[in-house]
C-alpha positions in Angstrom: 0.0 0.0 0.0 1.0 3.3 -0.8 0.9 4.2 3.5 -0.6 2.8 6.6 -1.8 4.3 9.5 -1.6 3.5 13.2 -4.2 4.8 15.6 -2.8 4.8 19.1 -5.4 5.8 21.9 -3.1 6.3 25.0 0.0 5.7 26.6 -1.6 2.8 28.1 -4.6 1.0 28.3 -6.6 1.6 31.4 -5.2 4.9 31.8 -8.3 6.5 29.4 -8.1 8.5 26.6 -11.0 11.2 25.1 -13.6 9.4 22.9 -14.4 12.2 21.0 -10.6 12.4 20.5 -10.7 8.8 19.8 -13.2 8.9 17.1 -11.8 11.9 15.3 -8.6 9.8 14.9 -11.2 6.8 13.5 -12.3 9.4 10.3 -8.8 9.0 9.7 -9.7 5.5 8.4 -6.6 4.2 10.4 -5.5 0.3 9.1 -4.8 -0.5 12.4 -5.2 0.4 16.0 -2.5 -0.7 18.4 -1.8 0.3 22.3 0.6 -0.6 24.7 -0.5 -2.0 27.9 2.0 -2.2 29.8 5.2 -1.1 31.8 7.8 -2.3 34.6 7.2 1.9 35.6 5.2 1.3 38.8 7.9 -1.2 40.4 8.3 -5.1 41.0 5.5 -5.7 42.9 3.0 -5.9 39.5 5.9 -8.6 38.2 6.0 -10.4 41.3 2.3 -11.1 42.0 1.0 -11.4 38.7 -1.2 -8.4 39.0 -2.8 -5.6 36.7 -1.1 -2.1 37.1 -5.1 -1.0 36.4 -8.3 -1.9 37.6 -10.4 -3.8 35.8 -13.5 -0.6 35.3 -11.0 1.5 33.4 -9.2 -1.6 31.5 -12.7 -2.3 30.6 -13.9 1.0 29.1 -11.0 1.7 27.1 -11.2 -2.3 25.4 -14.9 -1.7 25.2 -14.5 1.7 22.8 -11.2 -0.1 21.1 -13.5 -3.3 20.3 -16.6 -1.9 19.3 -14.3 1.0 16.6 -12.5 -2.4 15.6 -15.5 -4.0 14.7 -17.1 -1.1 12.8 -14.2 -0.6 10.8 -12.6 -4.2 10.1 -9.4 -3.3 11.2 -6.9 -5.5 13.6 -6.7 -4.3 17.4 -3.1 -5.2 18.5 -2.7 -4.7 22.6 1.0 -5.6 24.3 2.1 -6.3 27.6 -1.6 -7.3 29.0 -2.0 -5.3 31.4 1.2 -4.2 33.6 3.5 -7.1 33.7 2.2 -9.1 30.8 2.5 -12.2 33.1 -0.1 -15.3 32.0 -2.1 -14.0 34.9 -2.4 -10.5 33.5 -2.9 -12.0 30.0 -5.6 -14.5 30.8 -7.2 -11.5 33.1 -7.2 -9.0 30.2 -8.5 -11.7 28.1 -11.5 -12.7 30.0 -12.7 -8.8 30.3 -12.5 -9.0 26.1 -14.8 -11.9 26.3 -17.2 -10.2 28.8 -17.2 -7.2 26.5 -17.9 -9.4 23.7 -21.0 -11.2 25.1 -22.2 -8.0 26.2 -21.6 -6.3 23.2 -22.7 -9.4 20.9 -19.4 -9.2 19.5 -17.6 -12.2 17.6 -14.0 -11.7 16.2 -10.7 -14.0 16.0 -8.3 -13.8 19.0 -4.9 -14.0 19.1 -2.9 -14.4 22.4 0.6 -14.7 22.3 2.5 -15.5 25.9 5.8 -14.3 27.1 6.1 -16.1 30.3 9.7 -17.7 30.3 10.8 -20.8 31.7 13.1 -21.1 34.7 14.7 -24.1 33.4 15.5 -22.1 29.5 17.1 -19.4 31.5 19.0 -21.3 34.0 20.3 -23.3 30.8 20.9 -19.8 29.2 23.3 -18.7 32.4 24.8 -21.4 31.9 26.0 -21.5 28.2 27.0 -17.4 28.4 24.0 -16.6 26.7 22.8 -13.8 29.5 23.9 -10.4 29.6 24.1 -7.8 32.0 21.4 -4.8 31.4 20.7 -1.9 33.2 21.1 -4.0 36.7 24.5 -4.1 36.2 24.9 -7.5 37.8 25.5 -11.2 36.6 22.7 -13.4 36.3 23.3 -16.2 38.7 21.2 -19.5 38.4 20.2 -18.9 42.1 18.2 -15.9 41.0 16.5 -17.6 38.4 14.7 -19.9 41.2 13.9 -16.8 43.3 11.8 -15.2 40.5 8.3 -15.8 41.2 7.4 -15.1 38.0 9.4 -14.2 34.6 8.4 -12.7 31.3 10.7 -11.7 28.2 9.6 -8.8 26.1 9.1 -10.2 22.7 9.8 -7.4 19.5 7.5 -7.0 16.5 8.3 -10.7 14.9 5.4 -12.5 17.0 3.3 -10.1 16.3 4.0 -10.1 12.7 3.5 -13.8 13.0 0.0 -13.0 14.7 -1.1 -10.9 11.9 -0.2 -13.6 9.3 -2.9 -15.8 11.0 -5.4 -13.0 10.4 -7.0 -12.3 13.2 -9.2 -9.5 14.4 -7.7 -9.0 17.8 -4.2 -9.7 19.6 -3.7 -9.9 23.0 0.0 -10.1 23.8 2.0 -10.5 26.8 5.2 -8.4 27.6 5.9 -6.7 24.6 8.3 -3.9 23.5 6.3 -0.7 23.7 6.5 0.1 20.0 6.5 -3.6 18.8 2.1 -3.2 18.2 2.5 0.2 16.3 5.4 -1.2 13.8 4.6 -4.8 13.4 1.7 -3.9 10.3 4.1 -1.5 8.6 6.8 -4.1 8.8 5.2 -6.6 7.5 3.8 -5.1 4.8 7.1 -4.0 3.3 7.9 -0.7 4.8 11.4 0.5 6.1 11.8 -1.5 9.2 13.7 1.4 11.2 11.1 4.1 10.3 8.6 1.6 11.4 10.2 1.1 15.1 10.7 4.6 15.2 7.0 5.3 14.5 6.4 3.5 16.9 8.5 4.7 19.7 6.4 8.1 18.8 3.0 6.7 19.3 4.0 4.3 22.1 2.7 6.9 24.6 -0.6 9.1 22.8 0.2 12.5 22.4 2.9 12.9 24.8 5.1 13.4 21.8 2.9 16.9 21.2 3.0 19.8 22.4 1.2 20.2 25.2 2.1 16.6 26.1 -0.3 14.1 26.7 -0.2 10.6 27.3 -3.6 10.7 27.5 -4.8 11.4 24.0 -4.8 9.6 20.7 -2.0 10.2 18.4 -2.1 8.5 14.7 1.0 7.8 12.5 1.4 7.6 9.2 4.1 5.8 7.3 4.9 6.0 3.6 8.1 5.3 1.6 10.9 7.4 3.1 9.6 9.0 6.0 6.4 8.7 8.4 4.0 11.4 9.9 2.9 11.9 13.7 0.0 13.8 14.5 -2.1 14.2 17.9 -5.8 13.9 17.5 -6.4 17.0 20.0 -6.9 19.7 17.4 -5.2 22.3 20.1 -2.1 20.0 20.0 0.5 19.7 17.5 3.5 18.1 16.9 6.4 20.0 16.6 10.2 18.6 15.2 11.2 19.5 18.9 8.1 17.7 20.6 8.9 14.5 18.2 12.8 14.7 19.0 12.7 14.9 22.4 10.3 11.7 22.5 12.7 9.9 20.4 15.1 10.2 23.7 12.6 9.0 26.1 14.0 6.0 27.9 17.0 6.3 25.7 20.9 7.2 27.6 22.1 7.6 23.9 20.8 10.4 22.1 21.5 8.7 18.9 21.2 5.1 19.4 17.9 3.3 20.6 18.5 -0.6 21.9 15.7 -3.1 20.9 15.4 -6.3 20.3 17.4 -7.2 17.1 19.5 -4.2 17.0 19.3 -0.5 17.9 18.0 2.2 15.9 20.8 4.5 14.5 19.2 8.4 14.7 22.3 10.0 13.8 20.6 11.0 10.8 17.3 11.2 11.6 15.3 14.5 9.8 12.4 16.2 11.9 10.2 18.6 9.8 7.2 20.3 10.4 4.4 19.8 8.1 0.9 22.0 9.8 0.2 20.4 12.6 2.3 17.0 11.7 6.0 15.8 12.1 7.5 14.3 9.3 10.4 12.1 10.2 12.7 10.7 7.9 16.3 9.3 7.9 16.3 6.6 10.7 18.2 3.8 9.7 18.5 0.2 11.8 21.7 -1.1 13.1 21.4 -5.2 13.2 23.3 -7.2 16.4 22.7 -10.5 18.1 19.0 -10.9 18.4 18.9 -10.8 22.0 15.4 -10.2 24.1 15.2 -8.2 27.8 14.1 -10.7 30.6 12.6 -9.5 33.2 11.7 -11.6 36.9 10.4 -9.9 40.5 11.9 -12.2 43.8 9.5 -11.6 47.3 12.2 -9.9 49.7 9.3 -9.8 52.8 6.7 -7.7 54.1 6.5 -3.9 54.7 4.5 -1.9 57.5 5.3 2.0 57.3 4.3 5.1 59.2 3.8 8.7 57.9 4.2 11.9 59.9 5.0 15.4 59.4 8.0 17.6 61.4 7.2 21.1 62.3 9.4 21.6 65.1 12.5 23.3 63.9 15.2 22.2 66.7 13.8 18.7 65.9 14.1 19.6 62.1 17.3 20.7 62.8 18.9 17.5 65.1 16.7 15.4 62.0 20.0 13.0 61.4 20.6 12.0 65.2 16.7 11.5 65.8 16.8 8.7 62.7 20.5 7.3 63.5 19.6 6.9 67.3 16.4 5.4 66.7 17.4 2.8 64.1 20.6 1.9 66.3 17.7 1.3 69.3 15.8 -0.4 67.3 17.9 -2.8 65.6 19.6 -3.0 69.4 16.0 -3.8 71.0 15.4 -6.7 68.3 18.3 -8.0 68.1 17.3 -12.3 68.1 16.0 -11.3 64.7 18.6 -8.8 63.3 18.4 -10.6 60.0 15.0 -10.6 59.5 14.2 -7.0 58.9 15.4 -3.9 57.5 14.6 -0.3 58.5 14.1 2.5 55.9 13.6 6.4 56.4 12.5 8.7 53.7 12.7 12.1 54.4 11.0 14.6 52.4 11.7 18.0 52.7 15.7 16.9 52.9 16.7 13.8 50.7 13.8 12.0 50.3 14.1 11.7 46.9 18.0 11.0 46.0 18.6 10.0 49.6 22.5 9.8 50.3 23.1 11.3 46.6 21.0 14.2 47.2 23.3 17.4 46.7 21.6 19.9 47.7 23.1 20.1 52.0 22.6 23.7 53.0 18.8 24.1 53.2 16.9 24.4 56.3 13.0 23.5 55.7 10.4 24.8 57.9 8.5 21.3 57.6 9.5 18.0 56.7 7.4 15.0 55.6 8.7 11.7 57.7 8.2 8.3 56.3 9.3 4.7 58.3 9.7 1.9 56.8 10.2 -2.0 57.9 10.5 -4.4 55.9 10.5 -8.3 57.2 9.7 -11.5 56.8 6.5 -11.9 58.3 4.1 -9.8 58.2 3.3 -9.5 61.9 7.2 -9.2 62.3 7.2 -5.8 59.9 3.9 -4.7 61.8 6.0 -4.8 65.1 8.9 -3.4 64.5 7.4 -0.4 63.0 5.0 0.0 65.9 8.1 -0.1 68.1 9.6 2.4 65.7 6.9 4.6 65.2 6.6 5.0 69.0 10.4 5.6 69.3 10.4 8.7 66.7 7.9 10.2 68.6 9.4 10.2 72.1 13.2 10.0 71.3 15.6 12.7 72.5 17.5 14.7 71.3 19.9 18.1 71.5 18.2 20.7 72.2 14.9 19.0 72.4 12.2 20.6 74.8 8.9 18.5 74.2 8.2 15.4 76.1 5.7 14.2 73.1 3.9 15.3 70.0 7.2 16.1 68.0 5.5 13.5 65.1 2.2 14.6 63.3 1.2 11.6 62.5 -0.8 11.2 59.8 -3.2 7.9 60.3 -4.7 6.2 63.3 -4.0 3.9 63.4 -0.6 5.0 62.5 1.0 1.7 61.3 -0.2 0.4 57.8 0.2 -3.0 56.9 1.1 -2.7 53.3 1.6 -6.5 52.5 4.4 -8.6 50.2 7.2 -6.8 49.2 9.2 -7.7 45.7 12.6 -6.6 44.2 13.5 -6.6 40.4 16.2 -9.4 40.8 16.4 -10.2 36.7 16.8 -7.6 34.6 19.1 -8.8 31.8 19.6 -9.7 27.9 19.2 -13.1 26.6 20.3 -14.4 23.5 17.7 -16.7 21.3 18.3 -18.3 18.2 14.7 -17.5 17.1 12.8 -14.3 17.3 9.3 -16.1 17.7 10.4 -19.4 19.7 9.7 -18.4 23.2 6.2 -16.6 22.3 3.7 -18.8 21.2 0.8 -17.7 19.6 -2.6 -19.5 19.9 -6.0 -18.7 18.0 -9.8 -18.8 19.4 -13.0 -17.5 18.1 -15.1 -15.6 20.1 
């Protein structure tokens, strides 16, 4: 075809989007529409239970408009990393509220579901034959981490998807996916320049956040023709702008000018950004091919966490802030010390570090407030719960230089003050693997429905 076009709703499903937003980018008579729904963004716990980063009301609104446009229009619906993690759990969850829809709806399409999960025993193997690389963890895979994982996924690229769409189905639910892999699979595999294709959709991964004003709430369609491809937000107040598209070209990128993903990287040395009205044409990306390697990433349970917030207003306490926290975690630890290697005690501070903690670089500030946050982290649950009751108590009464109150010198901000906040899981695989096959450790199976 001459060009295709990509409708992309949001950032991520479950997040919402405009409908009337939504169906002005549907005039545009898009070929497909394609979403990411995914992201290891809100932390390990998602990856370690198995568990939606949504809930299932706004998950099910945005796949109720996506269905019903994909049914009026006859156009594939291509969704990755089912919802958050893209575990089985998260898949199979995300696929039963597309069968609800449909029965509701009186809808009846093809599904495709491709998994992701990953076996302990292929990746133990892997370790073992060299085949694992350090990522952005820094640290060796070891085979003792593998069997700490509770649950694994590998984030498959556009070729099982492409695979998908060979089967011709209406709808493909995917597990964990690179974010662009939906938007450039269609494009790909009908002939067009592979690194404009990944590029495209490293602009539409997120909705409009690659206009101006940014919004990863709002559709964005591209458009990608021989040569160069076209981004353009559906808000008619928005626009994208050679800046706006550039800078999103960075996003989750340490190399201005050369983007890792599975296969390769893209090479942007080159890259052209032009404004055309209210569009962005891109043209010039080329792809760099390497070792077809695929990110694998696994969640380990490290305990159970019970915290306390509370606000400082007095400033000698403010001031004397380091030898409150020191004194209290040496009691602490000291009190409990039959268990010493059961728990771990955290302080976040806000107001002086609580952000970059012991990197923070800012030292000569004096706040008139500061937002106090303690942390425990154990084992058991009732273990976290009474340490941090101990704790909490401690920080409230615990002296100090200068100190003139008996009590009071916490605001706490609950009552009860100590919150159970349940398992607690740590992102212990975060690494490269090599496979001999794009498509081998993503199976794809179809169903009507």
């Amino acid at each position: 075809m001459h060009e295709i076009r990509i409708l992309t709703p949001n950032g991520s499903i479950g997040s919402g989007f405009p409908e009337v937003l939504f169906e002005e980018g549907m005039k545009r008579n898009p070929h497909a529409i394609a979403v990411d729904a995914g992201s290891t963004d809100p932390g390990p716990y998602f990856l370690g239970k198995g568990r939606s980063i949504s809930n299932k009301m706004m998950i099910k609104r945005d796949l109720e408009i996506l269905l019903l446009a994909r049914d009026k229009n006859n156009i594939p619906l291509l969704v990755g990393s089912a919802c958050g993690p893209g575990t089985k759990s998260t898949l199979e969850w995300t696929i039963n509220i597309v069968k609800e829809i449909a029965k509701e709806k009186n809808l009846h399409f093809k599904l495709a579901t491709i998994t992701g999960d990953i076996a302990k025993d292929f990746l133990k193997n892997a370790v073992k034959q060299g085949k694992v690389r350090t990522f952005e963890s820094g640290k060796a895979l070891t085979v003792e981490e593998v069997d700490r994982a509770t649950n694994i996924v590998a984030q498959m690229g556009v070729e099982p998807f492409i695979e998908a769409l060979k089967l011709k189905p209406d709808v493909i639910i995917a597990g964990r996916a690179y974010d662009p892999a939906m938007m450039a699979a269609l494009p790909i595999m009908d002939g067009f320049d592979e690194a404009l294709a990944e590029h495209m959709g490293k602009i539409l991964e997120c909705g409009s956040m690659a206009a101006e004003p940014s919004s990863g709430f709002e559709p964005i369609l591209g458009t990608i023709r021989k040569g160069y491809f076209l981004v353009e937000p559906m808000n008619p107040r928005s626009k994208c702008t050679p800046k706006s598209v550039a800078d999103h070209s960075l996003y989750e990128e340490c190399n201005p000018i050369k983007a890792g993903l599975p296969g390769g990287a893209l090479d942007l040395s080159q890259t052209v950004f032009e404004q055309t009205g209210r569009m962005t044409k891109v043209s010039g990306t080329k792809f760099i091919k390497d070792t077809y390697t695929v990110k694998v990433e696994g969640a380990a349970k490290v305990g159970y966490r019970t915290v306390f917030i509370a606000g400082v207003r007095d400033p000698i306490m403010i001031s004397q802030i380091d030898y409150l926290i020191d004194g209290v975690m040496k009691n602490t630890k000291d009190f409990f010390h039959d268990v010493a290697d059961d728990f771990q005690i955290l302080f976040h501070v806000y107001g002086k570090n609580g952000v970059l903690g012991k990197v923070e670089y800012i030292k000569d500030t004096r706040p008139f407030e500061l937002g106090f946050v303690g942390e425990v982290v154990a084992k058991t649950q009732e273990l976290a719960s009474t340490i941090c009751g101990y704790l909490s108590h401690l920080s409230m009464h615990f002296d100090y230089p200068g100190c003139k109150a008996t009590a009071g010198n916490l605001a706490m901000l609950y009552s009860p003050e100590n919150i159970d906040v349940g398992e607690v899981f740590e992102f212990n695989i975060y690494h490269l693997v090599e496979v001999d096959s794009p498509t081998a450790l993503f199976p794809i199976s179809l169903e009507e429905i």
